[in-house]
DRENDRENMI-677027 format. One record per residue (C-alpha): residue in three letters; x, y, z. Coordinates in steps of 0.001 Angstrom, whole numbers, plus 500000, padded with zeros to 6 digits. Each point is the difference from the previous one (the first is absolute). Layout:
<sites>
+-----+--------+--------+--------+
|   r |      X |      Y |      Z |
+-----+--------+--------+--------+
| ALA |      X |      Y |      Z |
...
+-----+--------+--------+--------+
</sites>
This chain:
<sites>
+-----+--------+--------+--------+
|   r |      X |      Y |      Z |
+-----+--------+--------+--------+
| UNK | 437911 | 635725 | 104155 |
| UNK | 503423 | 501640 | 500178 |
| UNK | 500417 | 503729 | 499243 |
| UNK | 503421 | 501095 | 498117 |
| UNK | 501464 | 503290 | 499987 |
| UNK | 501351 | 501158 | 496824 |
| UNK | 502194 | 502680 | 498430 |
| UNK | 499112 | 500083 | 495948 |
| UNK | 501241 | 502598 | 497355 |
| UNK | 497483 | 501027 | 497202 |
| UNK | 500573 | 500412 | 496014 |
| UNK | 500435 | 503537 | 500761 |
| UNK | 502954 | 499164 | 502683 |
| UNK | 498317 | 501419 | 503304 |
| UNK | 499753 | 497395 | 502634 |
| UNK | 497572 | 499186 | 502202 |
| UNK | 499407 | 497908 | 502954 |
| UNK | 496970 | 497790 | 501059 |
| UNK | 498525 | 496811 | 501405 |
| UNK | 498259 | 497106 | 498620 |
| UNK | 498462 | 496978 | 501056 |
| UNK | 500964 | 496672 | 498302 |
| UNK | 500603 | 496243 | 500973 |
| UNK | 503836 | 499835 | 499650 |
| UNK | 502775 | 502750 | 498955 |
| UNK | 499937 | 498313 | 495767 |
| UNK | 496121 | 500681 | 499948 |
| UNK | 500706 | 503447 | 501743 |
| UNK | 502947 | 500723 | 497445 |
| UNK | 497777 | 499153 | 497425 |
| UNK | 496513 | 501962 | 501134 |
| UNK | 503260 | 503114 | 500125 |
| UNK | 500649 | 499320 | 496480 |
| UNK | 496604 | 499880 | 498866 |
| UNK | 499174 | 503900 | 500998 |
| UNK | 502851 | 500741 | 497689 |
| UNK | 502861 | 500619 | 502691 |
| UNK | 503568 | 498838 | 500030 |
| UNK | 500776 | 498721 | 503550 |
| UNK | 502827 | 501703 | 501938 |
| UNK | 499795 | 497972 | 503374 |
| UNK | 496872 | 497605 | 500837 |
| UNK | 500036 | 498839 | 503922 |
| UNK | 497096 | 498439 | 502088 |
| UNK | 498384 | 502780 | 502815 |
| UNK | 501406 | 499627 | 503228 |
| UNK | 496395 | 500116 | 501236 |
| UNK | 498688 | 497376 | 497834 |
| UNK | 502804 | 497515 | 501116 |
| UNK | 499848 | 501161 | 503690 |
| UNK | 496102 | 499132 | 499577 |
| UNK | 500588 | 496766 | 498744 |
| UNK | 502520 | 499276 | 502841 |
| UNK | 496902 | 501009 | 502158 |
| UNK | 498080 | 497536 | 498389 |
| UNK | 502100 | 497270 | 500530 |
| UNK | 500396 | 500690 | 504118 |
| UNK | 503026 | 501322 | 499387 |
| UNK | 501647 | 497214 | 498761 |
| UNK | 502341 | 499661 | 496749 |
| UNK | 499328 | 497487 | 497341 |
| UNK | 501605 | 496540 | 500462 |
| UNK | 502734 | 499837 | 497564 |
| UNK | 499475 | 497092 | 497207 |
| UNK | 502839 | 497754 | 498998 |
| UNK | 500425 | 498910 | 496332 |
| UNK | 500473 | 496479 | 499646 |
| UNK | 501488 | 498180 | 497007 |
| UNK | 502951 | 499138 | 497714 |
| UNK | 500114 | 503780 | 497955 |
| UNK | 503158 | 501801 | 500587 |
| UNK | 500448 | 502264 | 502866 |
| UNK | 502027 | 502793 | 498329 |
| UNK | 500031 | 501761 | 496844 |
| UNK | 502180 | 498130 | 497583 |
| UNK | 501354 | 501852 | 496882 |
| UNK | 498096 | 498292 | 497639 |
| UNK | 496951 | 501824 | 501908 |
| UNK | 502042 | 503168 | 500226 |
| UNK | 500713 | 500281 | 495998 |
| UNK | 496378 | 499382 | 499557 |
| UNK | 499130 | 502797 | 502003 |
| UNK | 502272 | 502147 | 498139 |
| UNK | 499161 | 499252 | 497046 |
| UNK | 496468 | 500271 | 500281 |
| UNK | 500152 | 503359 | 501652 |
| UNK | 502133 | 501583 | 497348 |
| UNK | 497264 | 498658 | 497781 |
| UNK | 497006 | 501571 | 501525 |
| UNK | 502098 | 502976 | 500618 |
| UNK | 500891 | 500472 | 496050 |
| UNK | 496317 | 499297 | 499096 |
| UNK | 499152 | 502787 | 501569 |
| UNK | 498207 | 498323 | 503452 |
| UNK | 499787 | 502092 | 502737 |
| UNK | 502840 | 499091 | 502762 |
| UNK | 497834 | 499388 | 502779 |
| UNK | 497579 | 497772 | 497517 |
| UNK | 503002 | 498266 | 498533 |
| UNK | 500946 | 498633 | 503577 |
| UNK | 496260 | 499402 | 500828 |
| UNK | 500282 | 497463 | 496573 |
| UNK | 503404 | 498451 | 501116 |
| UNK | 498731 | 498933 | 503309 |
| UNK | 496578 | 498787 | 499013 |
| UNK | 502218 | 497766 | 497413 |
| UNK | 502216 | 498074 | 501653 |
| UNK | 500124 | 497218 | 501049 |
| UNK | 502390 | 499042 | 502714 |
| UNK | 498087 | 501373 | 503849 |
| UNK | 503459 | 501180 | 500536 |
| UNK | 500006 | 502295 | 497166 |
| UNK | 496561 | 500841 | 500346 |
| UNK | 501039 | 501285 | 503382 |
| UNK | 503187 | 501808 | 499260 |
| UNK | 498687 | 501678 | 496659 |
| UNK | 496983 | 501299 | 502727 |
| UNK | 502577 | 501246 | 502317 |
| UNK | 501516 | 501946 | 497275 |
| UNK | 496883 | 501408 | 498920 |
| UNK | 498848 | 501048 | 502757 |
| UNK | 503204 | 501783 | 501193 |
| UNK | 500043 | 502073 | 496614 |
| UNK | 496057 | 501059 | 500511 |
| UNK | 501234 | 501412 | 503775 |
| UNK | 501626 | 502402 | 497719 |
| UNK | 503740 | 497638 | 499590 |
| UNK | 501874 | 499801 | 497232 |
| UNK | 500523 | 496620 | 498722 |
| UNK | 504078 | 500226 | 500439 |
| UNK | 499322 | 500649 | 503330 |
| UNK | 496966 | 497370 | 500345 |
| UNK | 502744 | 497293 | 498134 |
| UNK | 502888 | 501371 | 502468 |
| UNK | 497694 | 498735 | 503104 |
| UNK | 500388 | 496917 | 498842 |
| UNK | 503939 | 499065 | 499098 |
| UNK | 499329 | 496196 | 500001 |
| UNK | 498006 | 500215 | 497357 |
| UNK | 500987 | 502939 | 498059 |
| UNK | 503967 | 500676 | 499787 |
| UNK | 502001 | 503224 | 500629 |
| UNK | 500894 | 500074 | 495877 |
| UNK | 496041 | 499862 | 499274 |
| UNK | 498581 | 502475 | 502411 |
| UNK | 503210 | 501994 | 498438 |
| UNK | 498266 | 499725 | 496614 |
| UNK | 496764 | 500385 | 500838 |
| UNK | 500575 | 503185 | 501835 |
| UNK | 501901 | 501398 | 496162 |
| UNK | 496651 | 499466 | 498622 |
| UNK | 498299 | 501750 | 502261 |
| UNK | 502771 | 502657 | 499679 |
| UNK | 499469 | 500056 | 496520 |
| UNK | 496556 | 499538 | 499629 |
| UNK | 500601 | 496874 | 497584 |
| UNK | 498970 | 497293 | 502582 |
| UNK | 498794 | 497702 | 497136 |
| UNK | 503163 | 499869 | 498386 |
| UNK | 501755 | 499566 | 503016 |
| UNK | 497993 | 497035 | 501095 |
| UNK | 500459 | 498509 | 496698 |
| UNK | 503998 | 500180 | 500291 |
| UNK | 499820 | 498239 | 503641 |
| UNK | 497869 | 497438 | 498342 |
| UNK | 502278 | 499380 | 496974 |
| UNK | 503486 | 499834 | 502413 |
| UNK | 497321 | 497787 | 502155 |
| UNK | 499888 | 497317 | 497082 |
| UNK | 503404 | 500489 | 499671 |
| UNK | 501701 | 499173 | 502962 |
| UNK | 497842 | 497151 | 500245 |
| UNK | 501038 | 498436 | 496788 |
| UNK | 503298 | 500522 | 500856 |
| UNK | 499432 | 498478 | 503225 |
| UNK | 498339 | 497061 | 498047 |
| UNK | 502769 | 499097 | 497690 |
| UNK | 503026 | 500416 | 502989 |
| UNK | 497210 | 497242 | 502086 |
| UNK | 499750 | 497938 | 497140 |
| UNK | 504046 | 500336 | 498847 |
| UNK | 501045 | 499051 | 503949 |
| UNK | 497097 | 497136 | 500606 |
| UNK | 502446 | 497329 | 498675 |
| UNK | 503187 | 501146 | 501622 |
| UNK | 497322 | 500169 | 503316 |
| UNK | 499037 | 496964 | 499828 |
| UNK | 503371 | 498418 | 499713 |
| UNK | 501295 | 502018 | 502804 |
| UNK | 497616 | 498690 | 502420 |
| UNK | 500160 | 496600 | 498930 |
| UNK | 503894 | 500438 | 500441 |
| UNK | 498955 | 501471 | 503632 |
| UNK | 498223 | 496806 | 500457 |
| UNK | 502491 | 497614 | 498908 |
| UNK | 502616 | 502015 | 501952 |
| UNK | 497971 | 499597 | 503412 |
| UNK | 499321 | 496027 | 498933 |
| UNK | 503982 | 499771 | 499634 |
| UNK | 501114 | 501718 | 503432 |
| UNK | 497085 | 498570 | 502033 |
| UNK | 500141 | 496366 | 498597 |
| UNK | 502543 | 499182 | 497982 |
| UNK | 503189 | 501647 | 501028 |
| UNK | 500145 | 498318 | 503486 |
| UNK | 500135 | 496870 | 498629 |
| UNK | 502715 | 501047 | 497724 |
| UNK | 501949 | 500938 | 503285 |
| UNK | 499620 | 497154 | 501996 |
| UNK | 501763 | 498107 | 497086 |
| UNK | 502781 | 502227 | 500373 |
| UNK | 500157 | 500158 | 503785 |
| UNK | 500951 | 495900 | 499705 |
| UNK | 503005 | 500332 | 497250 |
| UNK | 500665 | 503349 | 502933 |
| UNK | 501339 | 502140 | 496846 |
| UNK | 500091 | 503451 | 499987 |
| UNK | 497777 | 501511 | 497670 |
| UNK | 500267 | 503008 | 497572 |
| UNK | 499573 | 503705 | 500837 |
| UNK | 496745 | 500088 | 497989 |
| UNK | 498689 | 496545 | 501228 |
| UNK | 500531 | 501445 | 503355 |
| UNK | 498034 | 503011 | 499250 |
| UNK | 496838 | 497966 | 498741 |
| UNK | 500472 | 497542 | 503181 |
| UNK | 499779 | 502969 | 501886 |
| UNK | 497117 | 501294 | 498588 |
| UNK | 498110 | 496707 | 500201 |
| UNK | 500546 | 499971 | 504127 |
| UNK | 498977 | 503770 | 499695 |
| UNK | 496972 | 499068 | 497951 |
| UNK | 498740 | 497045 | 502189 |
| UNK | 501035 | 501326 | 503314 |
| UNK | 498852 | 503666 | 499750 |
| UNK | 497492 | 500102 | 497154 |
| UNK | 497152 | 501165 | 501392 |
| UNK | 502011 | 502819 | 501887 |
| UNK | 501928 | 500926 | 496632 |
| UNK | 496076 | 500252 | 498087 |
| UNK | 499050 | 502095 | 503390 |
| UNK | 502794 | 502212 | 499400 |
| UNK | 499941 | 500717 | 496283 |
| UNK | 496147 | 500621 | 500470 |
| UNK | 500833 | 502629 | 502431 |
| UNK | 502627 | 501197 | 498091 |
| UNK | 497673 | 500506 | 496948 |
| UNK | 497290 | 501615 | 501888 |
| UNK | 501992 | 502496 | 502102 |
| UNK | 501963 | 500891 | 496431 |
| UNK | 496533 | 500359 | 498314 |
| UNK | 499057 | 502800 | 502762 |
| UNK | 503206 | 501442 | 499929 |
| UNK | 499375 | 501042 | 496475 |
| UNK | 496600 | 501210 | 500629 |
| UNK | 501781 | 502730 | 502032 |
| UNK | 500971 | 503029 | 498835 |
| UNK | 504030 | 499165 | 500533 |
| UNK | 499634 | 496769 | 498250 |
| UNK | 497970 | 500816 | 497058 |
| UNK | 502499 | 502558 | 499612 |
| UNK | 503019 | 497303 | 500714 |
| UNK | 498700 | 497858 | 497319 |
| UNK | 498739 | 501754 | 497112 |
| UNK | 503941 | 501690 | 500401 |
| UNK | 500841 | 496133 | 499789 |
| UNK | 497950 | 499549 | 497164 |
| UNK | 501351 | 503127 | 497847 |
| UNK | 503663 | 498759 | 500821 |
| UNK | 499318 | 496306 | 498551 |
| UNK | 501688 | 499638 | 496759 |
| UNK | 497024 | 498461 | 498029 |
| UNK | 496889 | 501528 | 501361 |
| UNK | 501013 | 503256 | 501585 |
| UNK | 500569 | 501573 | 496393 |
| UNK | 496691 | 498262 | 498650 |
| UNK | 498469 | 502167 | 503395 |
| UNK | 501513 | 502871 | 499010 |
| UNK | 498557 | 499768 | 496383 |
| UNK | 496698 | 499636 | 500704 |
| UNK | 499929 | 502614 | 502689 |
| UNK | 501298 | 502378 | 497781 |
| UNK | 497622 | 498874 | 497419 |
| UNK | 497400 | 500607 | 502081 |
| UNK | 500716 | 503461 | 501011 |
| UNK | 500274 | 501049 | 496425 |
| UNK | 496634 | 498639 | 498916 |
| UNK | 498392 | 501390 | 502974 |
| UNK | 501896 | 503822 | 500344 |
| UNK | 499433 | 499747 | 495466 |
| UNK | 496309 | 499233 | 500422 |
| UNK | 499529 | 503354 | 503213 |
| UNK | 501690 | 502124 | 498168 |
| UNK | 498108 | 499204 | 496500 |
| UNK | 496790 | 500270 | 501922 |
| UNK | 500943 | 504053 | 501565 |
| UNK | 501255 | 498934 | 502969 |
| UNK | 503064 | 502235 | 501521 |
| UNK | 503359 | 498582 | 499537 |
| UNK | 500761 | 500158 | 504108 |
| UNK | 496275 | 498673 | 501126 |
| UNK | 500224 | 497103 | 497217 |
| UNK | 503575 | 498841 | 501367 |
| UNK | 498639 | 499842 | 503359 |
| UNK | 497261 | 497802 | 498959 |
| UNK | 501948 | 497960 | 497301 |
| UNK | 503585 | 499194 | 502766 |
| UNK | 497157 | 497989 | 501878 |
| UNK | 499301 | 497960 | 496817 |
| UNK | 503753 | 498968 | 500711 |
| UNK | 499089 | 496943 | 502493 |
| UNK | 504063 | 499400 | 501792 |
| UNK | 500110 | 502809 | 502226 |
| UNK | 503837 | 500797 | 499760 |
| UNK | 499146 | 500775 | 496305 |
| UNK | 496695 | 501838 | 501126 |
| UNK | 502834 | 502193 | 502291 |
| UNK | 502512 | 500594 | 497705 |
| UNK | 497462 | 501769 | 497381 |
| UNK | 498449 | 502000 | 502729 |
| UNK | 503689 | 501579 | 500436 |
| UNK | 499813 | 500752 | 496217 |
| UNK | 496546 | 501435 | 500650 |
| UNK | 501063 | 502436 | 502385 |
| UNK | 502799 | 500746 | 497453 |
| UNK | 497272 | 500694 | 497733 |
| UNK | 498233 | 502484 | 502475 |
| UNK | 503468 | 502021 | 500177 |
| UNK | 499372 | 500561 | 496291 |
| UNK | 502391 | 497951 | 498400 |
| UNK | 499243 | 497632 | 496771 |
| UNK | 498154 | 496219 | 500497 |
| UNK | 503066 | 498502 | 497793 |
| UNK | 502870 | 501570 | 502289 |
| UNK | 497969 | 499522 | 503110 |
| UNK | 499136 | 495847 | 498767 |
| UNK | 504194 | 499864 | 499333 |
| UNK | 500600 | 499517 | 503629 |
| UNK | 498350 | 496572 | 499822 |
| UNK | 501903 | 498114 | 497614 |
| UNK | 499105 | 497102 | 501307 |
| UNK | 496225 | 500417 | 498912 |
| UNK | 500545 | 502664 | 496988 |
| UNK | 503105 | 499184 | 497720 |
| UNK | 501554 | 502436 | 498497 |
| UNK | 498363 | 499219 | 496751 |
| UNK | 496505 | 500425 | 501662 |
| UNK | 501247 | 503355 | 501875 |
| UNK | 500798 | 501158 | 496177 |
| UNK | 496902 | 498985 | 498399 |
| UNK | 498016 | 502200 | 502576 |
| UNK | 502241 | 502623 | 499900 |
| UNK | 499359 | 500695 | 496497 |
| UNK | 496236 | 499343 | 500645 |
| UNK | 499662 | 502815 | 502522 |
| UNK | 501828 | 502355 | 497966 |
| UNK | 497917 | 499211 | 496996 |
| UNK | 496849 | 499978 | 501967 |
| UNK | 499101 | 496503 | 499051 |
| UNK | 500617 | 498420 | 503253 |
| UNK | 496799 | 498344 | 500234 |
| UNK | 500431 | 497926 | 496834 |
| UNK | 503486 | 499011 | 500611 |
| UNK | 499537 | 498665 | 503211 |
| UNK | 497726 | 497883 | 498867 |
| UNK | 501630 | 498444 | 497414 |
| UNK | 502831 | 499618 | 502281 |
| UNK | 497345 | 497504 | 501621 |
| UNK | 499120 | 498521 | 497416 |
| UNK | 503522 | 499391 | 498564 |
| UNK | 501135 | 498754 | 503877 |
| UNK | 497176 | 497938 | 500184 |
| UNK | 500725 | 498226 | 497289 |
| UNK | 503375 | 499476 | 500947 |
| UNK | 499108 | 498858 | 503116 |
| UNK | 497350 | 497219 | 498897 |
| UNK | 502989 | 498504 | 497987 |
| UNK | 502742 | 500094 | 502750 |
| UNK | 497075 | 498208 | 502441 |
| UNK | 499829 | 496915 | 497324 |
| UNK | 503430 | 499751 | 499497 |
| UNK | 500110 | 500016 | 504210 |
| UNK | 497457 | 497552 | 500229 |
| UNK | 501021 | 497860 | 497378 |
| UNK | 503249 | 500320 | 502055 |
| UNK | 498384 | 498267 | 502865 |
| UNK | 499747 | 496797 | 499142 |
| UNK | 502898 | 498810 | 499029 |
| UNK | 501818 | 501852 | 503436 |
| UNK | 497632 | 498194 | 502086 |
| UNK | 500307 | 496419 | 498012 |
| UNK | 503798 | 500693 | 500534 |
| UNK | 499555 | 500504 | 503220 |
| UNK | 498088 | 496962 | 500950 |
| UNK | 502627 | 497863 | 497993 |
| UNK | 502713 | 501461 | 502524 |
| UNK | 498148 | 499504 | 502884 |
| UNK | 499092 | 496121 | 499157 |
| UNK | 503448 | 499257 | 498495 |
| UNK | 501633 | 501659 | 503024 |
| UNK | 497925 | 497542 | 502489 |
| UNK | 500738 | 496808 | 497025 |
| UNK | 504208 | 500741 | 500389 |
| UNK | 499730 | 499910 | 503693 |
| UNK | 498322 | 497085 | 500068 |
| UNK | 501715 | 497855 | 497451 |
| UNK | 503786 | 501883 | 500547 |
| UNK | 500372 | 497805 | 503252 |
| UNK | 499535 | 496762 | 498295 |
| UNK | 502695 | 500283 | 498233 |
| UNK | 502187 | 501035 | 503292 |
| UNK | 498342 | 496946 | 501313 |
| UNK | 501534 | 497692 | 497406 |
| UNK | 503389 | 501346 | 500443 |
| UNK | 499702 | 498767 | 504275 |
| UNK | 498418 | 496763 | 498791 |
| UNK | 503249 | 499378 | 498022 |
+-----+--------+--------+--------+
</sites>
């Protein structure tokens, strides 16, 4: 039977240090817990493993494959369930290491079974669970290891969990309604894709073998979708070859650090959606630097945690150079002016008076509140929006290809005469 070392802290807050045999690391965790100890770091004995390599001649343990149709990563349907559920057990009083013990013996998916495992075992080694998250980036973003990390700053964990959960639901309602306010305009744009293709391939050739006998010179934008027929049928294959390049070498460029950079700057500067950005960034950083500072947290320590909350990194860079104007002992509102971009001068005003009142806390909250609530009714209007631009659109594009194709006809009759 394995043997697992252990480092434990009594009700009395000495610790102590130990080994016990037991069948896996849960029923060791749990034989721990039973002689009235709260774990600090559980790991199995080198010299137990090293005997069971022994055992085996030496050789490691073939590695099993998981066969079926489950998913292979953690979606975020799986992700709010395991925040949820730990800022459940957490405010019920269940002890941390016990609450993760519960949320990987209950779910379902093997993926999550595995990754919630992974993450409890990394915090028993004596991890904390921002930095357990932060090993794993594909599943856990920057913005909720950033939040995360405030709870465990502030010692309100719970609560913290409980907000990620909440802008969880959120996003993905709001992501539900822009899905089902585009699926229409979608669907019309790739029929209009298809019928576009149909024309050039099959239909426009025809068109100009008819005008090759009367030997008339076609219009400027007849010419133009003659030309991209012979482009279409000649080179298609090359010209799909090419964009799919095109869209995979762009999709790594942006995974680099100069072309994240290069497009969440091209994202701030749109007209539409870089203010919308900028909103709920700053929206953001006021709920999260409110909430640190309401829970005890120093003002410097709980910007540092809450600029990470931010998500675009220019943003995330411009606050730090308020932060350092903050460490030089000047005031949060002057220091915030710089960035007018994220902090209006309305905003910079509102905290001003906060600070100097001492009720910065509370006012930065409701300056999330009131900003979130401006926000979700800019996004409908934006989304509602939509629609009709891409409808329009479409129109264009199909009564562009129509003219060009019924404009020669009449330049037809005119020879014919």
């Amino acid at each position: 039977m394995p043997q697992f070392a252990y480092k434990a802290m009594q009700l009395d807050g000495v610790c102590v240090e130990g080994n016990i045999d037991a069948s896996n690391r849960h029923e060791a965790m749990r034989q721990v817990e039973i002689l009235g100890l709260k774990p600090i770091r559980l790991a199995e004995s080198k010299t137990a493993a090293g005997a069971a390599k022994g055992a085996a001649g030496g050789k490691s343990a073939p590695v099993k494959f998981q066969l079926g149709g489950g998913p292979r990563k953690i979606t975020a349907r799986m992700l709010e369930n395991f925040t949820r559920l730990l800022s459940s057990l957490l405010a019920a009083g269940v002890p941390f290491s016990r609450a993760l013990v519960i949320i990987h013996r209950e779910a379902a998916a093997p993926v999550a079974k595995a990754k919630w495992k992974e993450i409890h075992d990394l915090v028993i080694d004596g991890m904390s669970l921002s930095d357990a998250m932060a090993r794993s980036p594909e599943t856990f973003p920057r913005v909720y290891c950033a939040m995360v990390e405030a709870g465990e700053a502030g010692g309100f964990l719970d609560v913290v969990l409980a907000q990620i959960a909440d802008f969880q639901a959120r996003e993905k309602d709001l992501q539900g309604k822009v899905i089902a306010a585009l699926m229409y305009p979608a669907i019309l744009l790739v029929l209009a894709i298809g019928v576009l293709i149909f024309l050039l391939v099959f239909f426009i050739p025809r068109f100009q073998l008819v005008f090759q006998g009367f030997n008339a010179e076609l219009p400027l934008l007849t010419q133009m979708i003659v030309g991209a027929s012979e482009a279409v049928r000649h080179y298609g294959l090359f010209l799909a070859a090419g964009i799919a390049v095109a869209v995979v070498s762009l999709r790594n460029w942006f995974k680099s650090e100069k072309g994240r950079r290069s497009w969440e700057g091209l994202i701030l500067r749109a007209p539409a959606v870089g203010p919308l950005l900028a909103q709920f960034a700053m929206a953001r950083f006021c709920r999260m630097l409110g909430t640190l500072i309401g829970a005890g947290v120093p003002l410097i320590n709980a910007l540092n945690v809450a600029r990470r909350s931010i998500g675009n990194q220019i943003l995330v860079d411009a606050v730090s150079n308020s932060i350092d104007r903050v460490k030089e002992g000047k005031p949060l509102g002057k220091s915030l002016a710089q960035n007018s971009s994220l902090f209006p001068g309305a905003i910079v005003e509102m905290i001003s008076v906060a600070e100097e009142s001492g009720k910065l806390d509370n006012e930065l909250l409701r300056i999330a509140n009131v900003t979130e609530g401006d926000l979700d009714r800019q996004l409908k209007t934006v989304v509602a929006l939509a629609e009709p631009i891409m409808l329009f659109l479409i129109a264009a594009l199909v009564g562009t290809i129509f003219i060009g194709m019924v404009y020669p006809i009449f330049s037809l009759q005119d020879h014919i005469k």
